[in-house]
py3Dmol code that shows the C-alpha trace and the ligand (Angstrom):
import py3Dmol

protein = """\
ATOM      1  CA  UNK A   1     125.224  58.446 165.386  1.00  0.00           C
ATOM      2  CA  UNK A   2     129.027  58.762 164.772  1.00  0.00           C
ATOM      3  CA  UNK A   3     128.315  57.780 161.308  1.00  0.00           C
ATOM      4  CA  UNK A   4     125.983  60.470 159.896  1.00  0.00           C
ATOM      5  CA  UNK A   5     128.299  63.102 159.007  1.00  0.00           C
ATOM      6  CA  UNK A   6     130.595  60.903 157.048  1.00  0.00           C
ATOM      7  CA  UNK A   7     127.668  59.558 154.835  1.00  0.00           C
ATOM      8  CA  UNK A   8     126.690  63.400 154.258  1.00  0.00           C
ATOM      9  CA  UNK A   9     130.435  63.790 153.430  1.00  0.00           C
ATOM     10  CA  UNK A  10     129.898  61.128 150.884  1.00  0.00           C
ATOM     11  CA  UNK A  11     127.206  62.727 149.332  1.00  0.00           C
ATOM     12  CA  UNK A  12     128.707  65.901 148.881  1.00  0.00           C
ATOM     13  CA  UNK A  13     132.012  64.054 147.538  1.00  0.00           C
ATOM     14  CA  UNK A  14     129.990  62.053 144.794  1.00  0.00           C
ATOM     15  CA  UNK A  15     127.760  66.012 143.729  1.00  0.00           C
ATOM     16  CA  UNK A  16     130.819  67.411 143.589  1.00  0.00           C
ATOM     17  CA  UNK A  17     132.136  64.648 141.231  1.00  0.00           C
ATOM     18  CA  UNK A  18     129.176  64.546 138.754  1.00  0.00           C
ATOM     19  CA  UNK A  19     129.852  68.255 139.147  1.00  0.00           C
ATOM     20  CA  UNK A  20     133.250  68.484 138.134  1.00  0.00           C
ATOM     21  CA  UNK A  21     132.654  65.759 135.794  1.00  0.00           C
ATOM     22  CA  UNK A  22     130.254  67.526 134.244  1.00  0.00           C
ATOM     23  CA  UNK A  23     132.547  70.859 133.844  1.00  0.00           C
ATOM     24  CA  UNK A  24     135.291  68.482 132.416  1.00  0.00           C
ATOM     25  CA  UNK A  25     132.826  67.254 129.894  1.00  0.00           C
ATOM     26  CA  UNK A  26     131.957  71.044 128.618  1.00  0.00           C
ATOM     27  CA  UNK A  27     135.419  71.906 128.111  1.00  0.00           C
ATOM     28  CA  UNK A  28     136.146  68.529 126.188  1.00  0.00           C
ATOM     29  CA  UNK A  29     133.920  69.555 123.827  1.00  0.00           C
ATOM     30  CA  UNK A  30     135.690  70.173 120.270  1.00  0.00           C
ATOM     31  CA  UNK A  31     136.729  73.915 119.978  1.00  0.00           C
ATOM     32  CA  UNK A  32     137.430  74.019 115.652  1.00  0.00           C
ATOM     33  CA  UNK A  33     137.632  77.497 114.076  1.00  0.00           C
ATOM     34  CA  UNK A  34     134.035  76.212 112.890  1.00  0.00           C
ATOM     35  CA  UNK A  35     132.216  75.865 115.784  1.00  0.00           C
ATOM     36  CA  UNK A  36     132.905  78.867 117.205  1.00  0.00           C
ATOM     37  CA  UNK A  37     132.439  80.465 113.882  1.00  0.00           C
ATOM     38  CA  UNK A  38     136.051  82.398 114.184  1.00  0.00           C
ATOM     39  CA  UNK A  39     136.829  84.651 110.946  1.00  0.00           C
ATOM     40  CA  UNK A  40     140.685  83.989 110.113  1.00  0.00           C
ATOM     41  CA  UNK A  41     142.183  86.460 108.228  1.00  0.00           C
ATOM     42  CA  UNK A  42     144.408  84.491 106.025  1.00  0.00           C
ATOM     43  CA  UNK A  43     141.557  81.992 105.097  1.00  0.00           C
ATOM     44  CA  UNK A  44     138.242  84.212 105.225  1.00  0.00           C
ATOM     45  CA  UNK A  45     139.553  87.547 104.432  1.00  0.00           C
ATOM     46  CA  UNK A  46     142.499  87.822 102.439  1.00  0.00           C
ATOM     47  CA  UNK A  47     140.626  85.869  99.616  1.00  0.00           C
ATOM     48  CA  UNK A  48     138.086  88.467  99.373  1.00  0.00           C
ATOM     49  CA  UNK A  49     140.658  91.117  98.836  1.00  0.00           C
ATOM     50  CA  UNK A  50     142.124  88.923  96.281  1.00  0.00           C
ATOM     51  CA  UNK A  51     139.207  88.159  94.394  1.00  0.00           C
ATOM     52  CA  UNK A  52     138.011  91.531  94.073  1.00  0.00           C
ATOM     53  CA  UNK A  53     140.572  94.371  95.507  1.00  0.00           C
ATOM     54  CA  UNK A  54     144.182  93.677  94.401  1.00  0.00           C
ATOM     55  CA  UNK A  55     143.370  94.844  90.501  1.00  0.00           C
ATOM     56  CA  UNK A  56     143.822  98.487  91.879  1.00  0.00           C
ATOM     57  CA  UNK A  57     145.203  98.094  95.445  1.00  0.00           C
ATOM     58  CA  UNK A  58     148.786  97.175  95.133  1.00  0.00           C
ATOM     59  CA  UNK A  59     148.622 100.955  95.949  1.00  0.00           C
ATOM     60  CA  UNK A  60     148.306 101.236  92.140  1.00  0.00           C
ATOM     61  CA  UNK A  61     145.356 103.037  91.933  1.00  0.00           C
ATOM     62  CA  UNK A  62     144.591 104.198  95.635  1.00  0.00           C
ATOM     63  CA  UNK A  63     146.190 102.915  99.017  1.00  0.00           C
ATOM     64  CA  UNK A  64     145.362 100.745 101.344  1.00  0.00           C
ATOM     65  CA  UNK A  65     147.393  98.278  99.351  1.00  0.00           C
ATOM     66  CA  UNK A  66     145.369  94.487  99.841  1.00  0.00           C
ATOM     67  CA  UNK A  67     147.941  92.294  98.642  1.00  0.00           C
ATOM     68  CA  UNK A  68     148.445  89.410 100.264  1.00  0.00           C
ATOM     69  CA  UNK A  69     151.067  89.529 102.707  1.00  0.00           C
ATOM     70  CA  UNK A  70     151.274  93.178 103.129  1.00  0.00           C
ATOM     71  CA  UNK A  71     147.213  93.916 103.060  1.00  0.00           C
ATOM     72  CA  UNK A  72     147.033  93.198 107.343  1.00  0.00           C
ATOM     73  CA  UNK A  73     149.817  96.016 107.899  1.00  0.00           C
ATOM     74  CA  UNK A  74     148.479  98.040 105.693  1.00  0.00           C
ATOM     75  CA  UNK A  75     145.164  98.076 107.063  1.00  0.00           C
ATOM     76  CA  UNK A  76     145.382  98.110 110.199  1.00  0.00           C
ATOM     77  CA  UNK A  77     147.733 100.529 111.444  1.00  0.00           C
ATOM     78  CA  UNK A  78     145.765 103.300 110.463  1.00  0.00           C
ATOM     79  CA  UNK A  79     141.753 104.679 109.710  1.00  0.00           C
ATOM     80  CA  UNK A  80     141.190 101.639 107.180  1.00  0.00           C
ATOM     81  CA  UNK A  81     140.336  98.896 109.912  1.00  0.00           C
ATOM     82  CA  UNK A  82     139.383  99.677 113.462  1.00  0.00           C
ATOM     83  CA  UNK A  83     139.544  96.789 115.558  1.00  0.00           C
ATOM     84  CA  UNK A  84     136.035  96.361 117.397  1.00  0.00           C
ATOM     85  CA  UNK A  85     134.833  99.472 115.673  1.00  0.00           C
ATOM     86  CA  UNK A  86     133.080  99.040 112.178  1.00  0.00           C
ATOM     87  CA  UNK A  87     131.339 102.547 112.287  1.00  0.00           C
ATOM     88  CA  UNK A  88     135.023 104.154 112.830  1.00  0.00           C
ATOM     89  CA  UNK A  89     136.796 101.208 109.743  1.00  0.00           C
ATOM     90  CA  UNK A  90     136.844 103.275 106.154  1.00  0.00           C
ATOM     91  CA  UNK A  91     137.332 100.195 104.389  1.00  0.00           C
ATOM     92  CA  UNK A  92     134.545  98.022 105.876  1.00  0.00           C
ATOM     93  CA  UNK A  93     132.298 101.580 105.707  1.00  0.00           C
ATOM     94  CA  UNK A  94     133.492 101.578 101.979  1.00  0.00           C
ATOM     95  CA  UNK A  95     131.796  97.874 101.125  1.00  0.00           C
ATOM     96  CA  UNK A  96     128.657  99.647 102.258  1.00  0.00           C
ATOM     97  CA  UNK A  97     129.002 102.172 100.191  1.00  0.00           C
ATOM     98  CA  UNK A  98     130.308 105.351 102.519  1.00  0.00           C
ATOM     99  CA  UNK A  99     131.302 107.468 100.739  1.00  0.00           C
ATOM    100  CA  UNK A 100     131.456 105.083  97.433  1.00  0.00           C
ATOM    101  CA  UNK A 101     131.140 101.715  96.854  1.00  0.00           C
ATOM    102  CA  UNK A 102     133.933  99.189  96.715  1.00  0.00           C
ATOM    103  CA  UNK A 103     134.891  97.739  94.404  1.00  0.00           C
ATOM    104  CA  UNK A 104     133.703 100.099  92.075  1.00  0.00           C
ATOM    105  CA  UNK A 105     132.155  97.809  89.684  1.00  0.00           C
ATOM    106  CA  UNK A 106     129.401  97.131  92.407  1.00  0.00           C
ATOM    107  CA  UNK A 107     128.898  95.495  96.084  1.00  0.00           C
ATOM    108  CA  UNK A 108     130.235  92.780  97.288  1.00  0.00           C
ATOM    109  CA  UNK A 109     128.188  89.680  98.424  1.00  0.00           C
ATOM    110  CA  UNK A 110     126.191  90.077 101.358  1.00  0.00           C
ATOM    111  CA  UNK A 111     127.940  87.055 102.765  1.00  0.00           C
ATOM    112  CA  UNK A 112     131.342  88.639 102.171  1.00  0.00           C
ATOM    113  CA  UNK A 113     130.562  92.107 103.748  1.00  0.00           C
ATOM    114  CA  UNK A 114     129.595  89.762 106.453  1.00  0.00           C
ATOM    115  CA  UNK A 115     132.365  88.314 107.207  1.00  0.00           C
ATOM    116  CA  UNK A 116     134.389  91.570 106.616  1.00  0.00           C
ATOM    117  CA  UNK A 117     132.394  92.709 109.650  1.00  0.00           C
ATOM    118  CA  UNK A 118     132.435  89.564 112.207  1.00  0.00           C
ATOM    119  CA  UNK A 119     136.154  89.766 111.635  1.00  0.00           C
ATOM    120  CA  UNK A 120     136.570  93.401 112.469  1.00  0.00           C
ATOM    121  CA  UNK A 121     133.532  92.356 115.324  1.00  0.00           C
ATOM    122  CA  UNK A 122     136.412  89.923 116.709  1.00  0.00           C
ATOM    123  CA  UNK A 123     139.615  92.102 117.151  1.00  0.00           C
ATOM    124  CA  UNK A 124     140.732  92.228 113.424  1.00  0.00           C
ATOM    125  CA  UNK A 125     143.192  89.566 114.465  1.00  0.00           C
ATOM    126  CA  UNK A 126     146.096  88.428 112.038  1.00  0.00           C
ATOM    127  CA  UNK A 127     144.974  84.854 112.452  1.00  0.00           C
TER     128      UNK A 127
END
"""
ligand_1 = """\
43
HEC
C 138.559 99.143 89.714
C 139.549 99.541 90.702
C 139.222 99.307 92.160
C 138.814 98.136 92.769
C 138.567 96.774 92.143
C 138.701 98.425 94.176
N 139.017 99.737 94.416
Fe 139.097 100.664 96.209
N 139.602 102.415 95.331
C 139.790 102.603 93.972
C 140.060 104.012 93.719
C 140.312 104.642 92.360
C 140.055 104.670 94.972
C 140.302 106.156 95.259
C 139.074 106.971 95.006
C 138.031 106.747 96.058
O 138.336 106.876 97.254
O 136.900 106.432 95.677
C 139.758 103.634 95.953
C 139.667 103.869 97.310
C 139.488 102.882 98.273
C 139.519 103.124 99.675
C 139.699 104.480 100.356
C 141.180 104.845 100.353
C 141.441 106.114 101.139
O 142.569 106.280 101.597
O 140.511 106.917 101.296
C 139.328 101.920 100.283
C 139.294 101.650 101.774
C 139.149 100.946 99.242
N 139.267 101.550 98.023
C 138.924 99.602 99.471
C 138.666 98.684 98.466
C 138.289 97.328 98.713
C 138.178 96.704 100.095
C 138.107 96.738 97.504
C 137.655 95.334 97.231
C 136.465 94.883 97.943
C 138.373 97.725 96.499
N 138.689 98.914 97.116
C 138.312 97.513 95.136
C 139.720 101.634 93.009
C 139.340 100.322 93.210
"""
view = py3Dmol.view(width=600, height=400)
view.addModel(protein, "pdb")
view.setStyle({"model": 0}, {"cartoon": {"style": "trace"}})
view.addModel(ligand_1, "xyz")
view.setStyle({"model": 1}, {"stick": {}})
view.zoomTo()
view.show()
């Protein structure tokens, strides 16, 4: 009778294992920029602005200047890029066409303006 509660112990002891085994295994899982489909900044966004921005936005023709290297301070500290808030960012309402399209020549890829907006969706980080 003495030996009941230990083999209950045991039980518990060997769920609790193949539970925390289990949590171990979900966190081992790989974590790339990839999988958890992460905009970066330098890599996604900056390339966009280069291909299609910089002709006019060293501040040339019209701030916010989108040069790489100075295009994440120069759009963020202000009404250009809203962190969170795509309805309150100018430039990503811009790409849509509020109040005129940019670039002027014509949209941008959907696929582009996408990833314009999953970035600004994820804190507009400098990543
Ligand atoms: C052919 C030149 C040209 C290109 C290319 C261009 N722009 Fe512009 N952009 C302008 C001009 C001129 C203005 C100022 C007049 C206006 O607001 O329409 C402007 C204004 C803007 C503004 C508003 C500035 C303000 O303070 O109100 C934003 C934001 C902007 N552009 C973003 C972009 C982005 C992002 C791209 C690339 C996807 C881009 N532009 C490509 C010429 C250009």
């Amino acid at each position: 009778m003495k030996k009941k509660p230990r083999l209950i112990s045991w039980g518990a002891t060997t769920i609790l294992m193949l539970f925390l085994s289990g949590c171990f295994y979900d966190e081992g899982l790989p974590e790339t920029p990839d999988d958890n489909n992460v905009v970066s900044y330098e890599f996604d966004i900056q390339p966009i602005f280069t291909n299609h921005c910089t002709s006019c936005h060293p501040v040339l023709v019209s701030p916010p200047d989108l040069t790489a290297g100075n295009s994440y301070n120069s759009i963020t500290n202000g009404v250009y890029i809203i962190a969170n808030d795509i309805d309150a960012s100018l430039l990503y309402q811009r790409l849509l066409g509020n109040p005129g399209i940019m670039p002027p020549s014509g949209s941008l890829p959907v696929s582009e303006i996408i990833l314009v907006k999953s970035w600004i969706e994820q804190g507009a980080l400098n990543n």
